[in-house]
N, C-alpha and C positions, 0 to 999 in steps of 0.2 A: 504494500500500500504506500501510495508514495504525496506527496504535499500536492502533490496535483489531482490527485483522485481521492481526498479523502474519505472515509465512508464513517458509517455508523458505528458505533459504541452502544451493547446493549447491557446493562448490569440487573443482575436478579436470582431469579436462583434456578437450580437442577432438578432432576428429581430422577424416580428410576420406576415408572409408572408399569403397573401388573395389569393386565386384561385375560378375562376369563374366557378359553378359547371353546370350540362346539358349540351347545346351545343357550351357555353366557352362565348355564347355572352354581350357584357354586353350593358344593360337598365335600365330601370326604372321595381322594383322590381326584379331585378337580385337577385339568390341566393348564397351565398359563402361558401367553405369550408376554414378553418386557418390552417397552420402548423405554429410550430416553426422552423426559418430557421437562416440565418445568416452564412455567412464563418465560423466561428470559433467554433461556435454548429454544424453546420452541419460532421464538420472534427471529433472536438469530437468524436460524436456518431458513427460514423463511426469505428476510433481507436475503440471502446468498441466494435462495434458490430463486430469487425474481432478479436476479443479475446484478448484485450490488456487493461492495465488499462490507463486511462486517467481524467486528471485533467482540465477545464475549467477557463477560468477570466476575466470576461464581463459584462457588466450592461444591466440591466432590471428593465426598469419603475413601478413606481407606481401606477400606472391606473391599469383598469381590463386587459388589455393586459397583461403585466409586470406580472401580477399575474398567471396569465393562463401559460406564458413565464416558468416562475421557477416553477408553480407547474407540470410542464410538462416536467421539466430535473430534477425535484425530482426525478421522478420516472425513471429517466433512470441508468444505469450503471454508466454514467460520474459523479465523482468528480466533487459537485456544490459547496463546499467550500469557491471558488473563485467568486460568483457569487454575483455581489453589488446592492440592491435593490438602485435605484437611486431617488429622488424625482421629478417627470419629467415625461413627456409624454417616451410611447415606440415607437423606429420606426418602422413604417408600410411598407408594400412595398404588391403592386395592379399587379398579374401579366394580362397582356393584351396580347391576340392573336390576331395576324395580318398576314394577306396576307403577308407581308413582312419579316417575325420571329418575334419572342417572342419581347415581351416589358414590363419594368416593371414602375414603377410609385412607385416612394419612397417620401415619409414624415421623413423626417430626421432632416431636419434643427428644433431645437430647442430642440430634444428628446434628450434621454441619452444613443444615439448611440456611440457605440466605448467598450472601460472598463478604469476602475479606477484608473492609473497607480500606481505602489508600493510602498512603500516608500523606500526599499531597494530592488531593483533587483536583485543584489546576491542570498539576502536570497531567495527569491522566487525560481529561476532555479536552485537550489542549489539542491534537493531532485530528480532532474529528469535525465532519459537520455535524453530525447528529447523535445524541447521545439519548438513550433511550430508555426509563427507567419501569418498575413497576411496581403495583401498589401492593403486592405480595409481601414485600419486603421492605414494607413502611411501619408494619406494626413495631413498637418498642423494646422487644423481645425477639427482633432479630434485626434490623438492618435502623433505624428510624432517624437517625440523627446523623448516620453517611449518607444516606439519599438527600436528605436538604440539602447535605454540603455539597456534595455533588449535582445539585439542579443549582444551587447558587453560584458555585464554582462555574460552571455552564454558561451561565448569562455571563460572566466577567469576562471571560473568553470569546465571545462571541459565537460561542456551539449551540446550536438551538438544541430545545430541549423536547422529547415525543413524551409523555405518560399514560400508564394504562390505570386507571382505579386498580380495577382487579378488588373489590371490597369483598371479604371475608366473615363470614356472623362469626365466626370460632376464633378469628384472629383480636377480634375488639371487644373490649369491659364494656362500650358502650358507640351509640350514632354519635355522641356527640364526642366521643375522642377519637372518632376515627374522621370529622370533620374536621379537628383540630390540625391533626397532622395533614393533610389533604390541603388546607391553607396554608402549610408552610412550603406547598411544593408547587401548586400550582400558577403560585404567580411568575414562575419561568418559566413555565410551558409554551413553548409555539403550537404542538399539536399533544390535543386531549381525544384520546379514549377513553369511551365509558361504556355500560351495559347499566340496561333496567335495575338489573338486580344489583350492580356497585351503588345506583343512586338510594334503592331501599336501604341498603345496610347502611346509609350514612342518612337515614331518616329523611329524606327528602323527597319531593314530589319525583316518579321516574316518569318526569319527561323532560322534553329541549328547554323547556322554561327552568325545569328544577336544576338542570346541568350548567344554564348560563347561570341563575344567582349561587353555582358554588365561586364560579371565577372569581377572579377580582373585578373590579364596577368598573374601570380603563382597560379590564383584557382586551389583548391585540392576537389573535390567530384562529387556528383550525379545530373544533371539535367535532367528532362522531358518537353517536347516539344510538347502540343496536340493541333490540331486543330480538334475539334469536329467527325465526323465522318467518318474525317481522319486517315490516318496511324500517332501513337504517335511514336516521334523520342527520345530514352534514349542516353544518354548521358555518357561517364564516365573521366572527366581529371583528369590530374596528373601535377603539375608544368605549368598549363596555356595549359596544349596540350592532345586533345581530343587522350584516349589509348584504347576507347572500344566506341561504336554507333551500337546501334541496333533499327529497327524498328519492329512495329507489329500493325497490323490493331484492330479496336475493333470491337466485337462482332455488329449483324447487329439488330438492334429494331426496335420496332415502338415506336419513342418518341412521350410523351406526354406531358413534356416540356423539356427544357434543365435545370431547377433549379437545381443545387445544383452537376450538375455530374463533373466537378472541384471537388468539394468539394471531392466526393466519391472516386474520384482518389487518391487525397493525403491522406485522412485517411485511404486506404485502402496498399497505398504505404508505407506510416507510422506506422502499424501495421504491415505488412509483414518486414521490418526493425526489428522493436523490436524485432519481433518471428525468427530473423537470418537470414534470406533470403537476399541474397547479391547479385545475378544471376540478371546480368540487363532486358534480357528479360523475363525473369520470374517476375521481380517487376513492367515492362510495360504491362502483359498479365492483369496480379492482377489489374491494375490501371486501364485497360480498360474496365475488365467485373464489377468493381463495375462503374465507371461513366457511364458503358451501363444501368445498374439495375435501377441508378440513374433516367437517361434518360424516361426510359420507364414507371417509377411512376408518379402523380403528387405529392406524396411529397419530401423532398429533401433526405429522409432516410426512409429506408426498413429493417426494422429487418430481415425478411426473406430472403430477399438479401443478406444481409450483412452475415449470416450466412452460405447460401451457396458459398463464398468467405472463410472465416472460415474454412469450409471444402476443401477444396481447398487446402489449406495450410497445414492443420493435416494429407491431402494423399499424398503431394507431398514430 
């Protein structure tokens, strides 16, 4: 990666995600398939597989997971540089089908979930345009006071800054401390991700109105608004007051889970950025056919997806 290309920065965390394979039931002798998943691997790989460079910065355990973890974004495109073997269990997450939607089942507490923080945050965001954070790894108990530094550190630099919510009901004491922390990040944000369900966990209306009064009242950039396999509402203000809002349905699948299609939204959002595309509805089309692609895999990334996205962009 070189000062004329530079690319994205995503920091958050790994994971080492279990899917129940056959008819999804799970018993005694149940079989499983692994991916590597994680908000901020997942974004990653996404930015690379829509043709953009990108850098990672997260930890991965020492156990056989952790190993399997890194030798599994070895071999990807993403910039693992960043990636800290930790001495420590890695966290797990069990996803569970149910009559009622998806469910997952995470082993976290005690693992070396989250990433490393820097010792200088400048230097870090310093090399990039885009630095890309997420809200996973904003609760207080694992990452919550490097993420600030690092979206402040950002704006000093001139790197603009992407954020996912990502809101969590298990990660927060309460809506309104998870509001708290959300104010300290989001007033560096150039482009805001959010979902229905981040705006509920943070107590507020989930819709485009509830998403504009979390900003700041002078926000300046880009936010998206999805609710699953609803119409995504895009965003664009100026000086605190929405000047552009376009909606677009996403494509219609058969999902076979919801893992990871957030994820594919914003990396695929974030690589059409890079690659110039500035058209709000054209960056909510791109955002809905990769979290459809998402959608319809069980893993949380699709090379071949991702590429036909890729192309996408090269014809339009």
């Amino acid at each position: 990666m070189t000062d004329a290309d530079r690319g994205a920065l995503v920091v958050g965390d790994t994971t080492v995600d279990l899917y129940p394979v056959g008819d999804g039931s799970l018993a005694s002798g149940s079989r499983f398939e692994w991916h590597v998943g994680g908000t901020a691997t997942n974004v990653a790989r996404w930015v690379t597989g829509v043709g953009c460079d990108a850098a990672v910065v997260t930890n991965v355990g020492s156990d056989i997971a952790g190993e399997m973890a890194a030798s599994h974004l070895d071999e990807t495109p993403v910039d693992t540089e960043g990636v800290t073997r930790v001495d420590g269990p890695s966290p797990l997450t069990l996803y569970v089908p149910s009559d009622d939607g998806d469910r997952w089942d995470a082993w976290v507490r005690g693992s070396c979930y989250g990433f490393t923080p820097p010792e200088d945050p400048a230097s870090l965001v310093a090399p990039y345009d885009w630095l890309h954070l997420e809200g996973v790894t904003l609760p207080p108990t694992v990452n919550r006071s490097a993420v600030s530094r690092l979206a402040a550190a950002a704006g000093d630099e001139g790197t603009k800054v992407a954020f996912d919510l990502n809101g969590r009901t298990n990660q927060w004491e309460s809506a309104a401390a998870y509001r708290a922390a959300l104010g300290e990040v989001l007033p560096h944000c150039t482009l805001v991700f959010a979902g229905t369900d981040d705006l509920a966990v943070a107590g507020v209306d989930p819709t485009p109105d509830g998403l504009v009064g979390r900003l700041p009242a002078d926000h300046s950039g880009t936010a998206f608004l999805t609710d699953g396999a609803s119409a995504t509402v895009g965003l664009r203000l100026r000086d605190g007051k929405v000047v552009e809002r376009v909606t677009a349905s996403p494509p219609s699948v058969s999902a076979a889970t919801t893992a990871g299609a957030g994820d594919a939204f914003a990396g695929a959002v974030l690589a059409a950025r890079r690659r110039g595309r500035s058209d709000l509805g054209e960056l909510a089309a791109i955002g809905n056919a990769a979290g459809a692609a998402a959608a319809a895999t069980v893993a949380p990334f699709d090379p071949d997806a991702a590429a036909v996205v890729a192309e996408r962009l090269d014809d339009s």
